[in-house]
N, C-alpha and C positions, 0 to 999 in steps of 0.2 A: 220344531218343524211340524209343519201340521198338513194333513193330505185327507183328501175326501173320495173315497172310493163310491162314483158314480153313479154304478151297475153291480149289483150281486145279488144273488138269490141263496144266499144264508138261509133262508127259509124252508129249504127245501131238505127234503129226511134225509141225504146226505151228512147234515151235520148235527143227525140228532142226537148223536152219542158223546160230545165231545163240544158243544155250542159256546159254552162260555167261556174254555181255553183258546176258542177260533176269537173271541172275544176281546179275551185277553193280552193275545197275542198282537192284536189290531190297535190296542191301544200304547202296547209297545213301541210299535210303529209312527206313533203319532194320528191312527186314522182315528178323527172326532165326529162323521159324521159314514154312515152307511145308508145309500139310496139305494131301495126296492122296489125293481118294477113288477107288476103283474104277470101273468099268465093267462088265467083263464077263472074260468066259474071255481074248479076245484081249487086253486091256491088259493084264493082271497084267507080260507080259516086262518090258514099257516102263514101266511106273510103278518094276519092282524095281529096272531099271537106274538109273534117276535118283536114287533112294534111296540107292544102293551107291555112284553117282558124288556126292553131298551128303550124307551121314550126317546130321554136323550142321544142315542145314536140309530137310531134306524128309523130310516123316512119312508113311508109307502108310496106308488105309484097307482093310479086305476089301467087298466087296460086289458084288451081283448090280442095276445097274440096271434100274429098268421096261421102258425101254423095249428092253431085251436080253431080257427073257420073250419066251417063246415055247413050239413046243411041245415042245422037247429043255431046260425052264428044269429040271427033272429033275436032268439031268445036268449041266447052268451048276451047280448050286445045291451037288450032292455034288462037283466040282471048287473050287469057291469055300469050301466049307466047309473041304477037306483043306489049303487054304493057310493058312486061317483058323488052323488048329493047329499049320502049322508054326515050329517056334520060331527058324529064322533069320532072321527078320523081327518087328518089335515089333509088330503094328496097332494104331495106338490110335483104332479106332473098326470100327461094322460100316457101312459105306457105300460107296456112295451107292445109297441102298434108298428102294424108298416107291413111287409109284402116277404113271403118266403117262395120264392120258386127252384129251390133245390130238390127240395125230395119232392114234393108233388102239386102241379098244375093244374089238376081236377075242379080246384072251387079259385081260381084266379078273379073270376069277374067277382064271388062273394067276397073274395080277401078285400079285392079294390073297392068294391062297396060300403067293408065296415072299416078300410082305413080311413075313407076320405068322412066318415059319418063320425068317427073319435078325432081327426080334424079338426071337424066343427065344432066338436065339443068343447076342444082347447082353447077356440077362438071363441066361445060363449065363456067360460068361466075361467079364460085369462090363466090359462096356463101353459107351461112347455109341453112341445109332446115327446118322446123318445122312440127313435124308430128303428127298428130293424129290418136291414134292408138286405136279403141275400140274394144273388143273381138276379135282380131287380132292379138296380141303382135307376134308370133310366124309365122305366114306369112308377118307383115313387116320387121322383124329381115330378115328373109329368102330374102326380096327384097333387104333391104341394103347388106346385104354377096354378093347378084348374081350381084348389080352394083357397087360394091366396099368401103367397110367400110374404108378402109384407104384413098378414096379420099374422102369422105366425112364428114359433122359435122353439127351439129345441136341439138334442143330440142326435147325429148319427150316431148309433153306437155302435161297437166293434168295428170299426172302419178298417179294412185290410185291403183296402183295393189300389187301382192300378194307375200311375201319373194323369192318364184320363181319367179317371170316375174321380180322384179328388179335385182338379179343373171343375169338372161337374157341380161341384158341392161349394167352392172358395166363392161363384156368386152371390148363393143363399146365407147373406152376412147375420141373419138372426140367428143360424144355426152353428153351433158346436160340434167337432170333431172327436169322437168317444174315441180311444186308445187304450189299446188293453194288451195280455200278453201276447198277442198273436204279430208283435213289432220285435220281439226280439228271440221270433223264427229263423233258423238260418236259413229254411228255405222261404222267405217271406221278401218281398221285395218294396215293402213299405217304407222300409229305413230310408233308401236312396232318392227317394220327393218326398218323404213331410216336409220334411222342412219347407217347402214350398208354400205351406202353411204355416201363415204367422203364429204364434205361441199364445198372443190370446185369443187364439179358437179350438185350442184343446183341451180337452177334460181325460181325466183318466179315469180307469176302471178296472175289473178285474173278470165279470161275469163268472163269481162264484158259484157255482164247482169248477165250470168250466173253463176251458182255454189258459190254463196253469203258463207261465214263464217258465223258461231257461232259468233257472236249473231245475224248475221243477215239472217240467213238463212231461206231460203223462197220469201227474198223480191229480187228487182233489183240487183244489185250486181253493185260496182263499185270504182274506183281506190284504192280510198283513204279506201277502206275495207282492201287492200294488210296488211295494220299495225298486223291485225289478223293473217294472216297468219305467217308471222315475228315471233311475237310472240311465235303463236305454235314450231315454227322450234328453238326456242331461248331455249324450252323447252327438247325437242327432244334433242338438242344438247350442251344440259349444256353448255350454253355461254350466253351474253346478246342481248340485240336487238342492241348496235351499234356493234357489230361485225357482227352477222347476214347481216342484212344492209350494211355494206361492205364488207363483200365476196362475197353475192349472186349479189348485184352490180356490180363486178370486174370481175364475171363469165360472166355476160351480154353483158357486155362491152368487155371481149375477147372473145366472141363469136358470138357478132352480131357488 
């Protein structure tokens, strides 16, 4: 069985003390491949080192996220690009981009400016983008319509939303449904309409440190937790876990 963990930021000093057992433990699991999205100016060091220390299991992302706008996203944005181009690194994707209006509203018009401008970038140099979308769903749908849903493709990630906002999103057929542990919350009310999305449009993930599974919620959060997630969706989707495992791997895999 083989499972590709989406979204994680391994990267980050969380797991500086203990990286190769988080490592180890992942390939226990089965997971052969770890996708990394960006952040901001300061992680690029730390996502490249982990890259160059896993070649073979950890992929990088480029991107400017939301809630790193501000009022120098200017210069995030033409930093972020110049890595974007450079060719000792593969990216394969532009993320983790898209719109955060939870904690603060302040730079909304800048967020929506530098998401729809990594957009465009994804639609020049043919890649997915990954987005994260909090209390937003409904002005990033709007930024994908104005810079072209048909050139484009990529993951919602962490999709925890509500029987309307996934309607929302089952349109946008280029795009992919990220699923992570925040599906087997018991106070989460995602179980009862995924299903409404067909199974080849999810991807799964983990968004390491964060958003840990049942039974581990609360603590670190990391690779080899993804099995939980499986699980739940094996549930969800009356089938077993190696079918789960290999669809949401094949979704992965034709999309990034």
């Amino acid at each position: 069985m083989y499972l590709i963990d989406s979204h994680s930021h391994i990267y980050q000093k969380d797991f500086d003390n203990d990286r190769e057992s988080v490592m180890a433990r992942a390939r226990q699991c089965g997971i052969n491949k770890i996708l990394l999205p960006n952040i901001d100016r300061e992680s690029i060091p730390l996502m490249q080192l982990i890259c160059d220390q896993y070649p073979d299991e950890c992929y990088p992302m480029m991107g400017l996220h939301p809630t790193s706008v501000n009022s120098d996203y200017r210069l995030q944005l033409e930093y972020i690009r110049k890595q974007l181009e450079d060719t000792r690194y593969r990216y394969i994707a532009v993320g983790e981009i898209g719109l955060d209006l939870y904690w603060d509203k302040t730079f909304l018009r800048e967020q929506v400016i530098a998401f729809e401008e990594q957009l465009k970038w994804s639609i020049e140099r043919q890649l997915p983008v990954v987005i994260h979308s909090r209390d937003a769903l409904p002005q990033v749908v709007e930024c994908i319509l104005r810079v072209g849903a048909h050139q484009l493709r990529g993951v919602f990630h962490s999709f925890g939303g509500t029987k309307e906002e996934l309607q929302m999103l089952l349109p946008l057929e280029n795009f992919m449904i990220g699923i992570n542990g925040v599906v087997t919350f018991k106070n989460s009310t995602l179980r009862q309409h995924l299903h409404l999305a067909p199974l080849n449009r999810i991807v799964i993930e983990t968004d390491a440190p964060y958003l840990a599974p049942v039974p581990y919620r609360g603590k670190r959060n990391e690779p080899s937790y993804i099995i939980e997630v499986a699980k739940k969706l094996a549930e969800i989707y009356r089938t077993d876990l190696e079918e789960i495992a290999k669809q949401t791997t094949q979704n992965a895999e034709l999309c990034f």
